[in-house]
Phi, psi and omega in degrees: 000131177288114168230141219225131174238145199258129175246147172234098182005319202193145180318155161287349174245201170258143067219160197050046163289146163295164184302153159223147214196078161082056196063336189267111169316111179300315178288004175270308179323299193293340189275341176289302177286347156316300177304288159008269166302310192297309203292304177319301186320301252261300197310309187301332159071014180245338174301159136213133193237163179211117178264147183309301202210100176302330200225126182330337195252013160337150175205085174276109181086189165264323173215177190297341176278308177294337162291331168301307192280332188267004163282326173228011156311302174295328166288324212245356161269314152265026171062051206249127166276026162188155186225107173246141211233113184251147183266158128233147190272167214213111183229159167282358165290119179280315208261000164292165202188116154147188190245186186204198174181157194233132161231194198265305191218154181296310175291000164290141190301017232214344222273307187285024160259327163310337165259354186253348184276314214267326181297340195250322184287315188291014176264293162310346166269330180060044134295124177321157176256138172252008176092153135289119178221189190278092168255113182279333199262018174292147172281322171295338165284304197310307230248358177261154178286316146294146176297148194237138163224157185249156210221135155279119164256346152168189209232142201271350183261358172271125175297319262245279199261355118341288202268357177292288164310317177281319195263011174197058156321320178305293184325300209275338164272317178294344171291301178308318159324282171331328166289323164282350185264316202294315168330332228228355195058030194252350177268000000 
């Protein structure tokens, strides 16, 4: 069994809180599509998952480093062979758009589920695909033991795709699945 833990990116409160954007709060948005997603892998039996924060009002750490540090601590303690971390971006551009992803280096084995994740989602959304690119210095790539990528699932300052997130998590967990399926030949 592939066992893949899900971080859905940020606290409901500070310290490490999300981005807010056109009334909505990133971390509430990524913890909908998150559960989300988990409950598909789960459905699917090929799978096995573990999410950052099982219930919204969940709170990991004390500060933005330990919130960080009990994230890929819980990945890297159960031993999950992939780690994906979902997002949503934040610009003073109201009209930037599309989704991306971050991996540790373009050779990481993380790099091509992250294009098969940003491909599937910019399909399903009709977002621009914004590519995959290299960030070592995210903490969640640095510090998990397995490959990791952080997935932009669109941007929370786009009214468009704010409100896209918010009123159809689903849609937005089924791509990525689909995306993990694709990674995976399993689609």
């Amino acid at each position: 069994m592939i066992k893949i833990f899900i971080d859905q990116g940020h606290n409901p409160q500070n310290p490490n809180s999300g981005a807010e954007g056109n009334g909505y709060r990133e971390q509430d948005l990524v913890y909908e599509i998150g559960i989300r997603l988990a409950d598909l892998l789960r459905e699917d039996g090929r799978f096995e998952v573990r999410v950052s924060r099982p219930t919204i009002t969940t709170q990991l750490g004390t500060s933005n480093a330990s919130s960080l540090a009990a994230r890929t601590s819980a990945a890297n303690s159960w031993g999950a062979d992939w780690f994906i971390s979902l997002h949503a971006n934040a610009s003073d551009d109201p009209n930037a758009t599309g989704t991306e992803a971050f991996v540790y280096s373009s050779a990481s084995r993380a790099c091509p589920l992250a294009v098969d994740i940003v491909e599937s989602v910019a399909s399903a959304t009709g977002e621009p695909d914004r590519g995959v690119s290299a960030r070592p210095t995210l903490y969640v790539l640095r510090r998990t033991a397995m490959p990791a990528t952080l997935v932009e699932l669109g941007f929370i300052t786009n009214q468009r795709e704010a409100d896209l997130m918010a009123n159809s998590p689903g849609l937005y967990a089924r791509a990525v699945y689909r995306g993990i399926l694709r990674f995976f030949d399993y689609a």
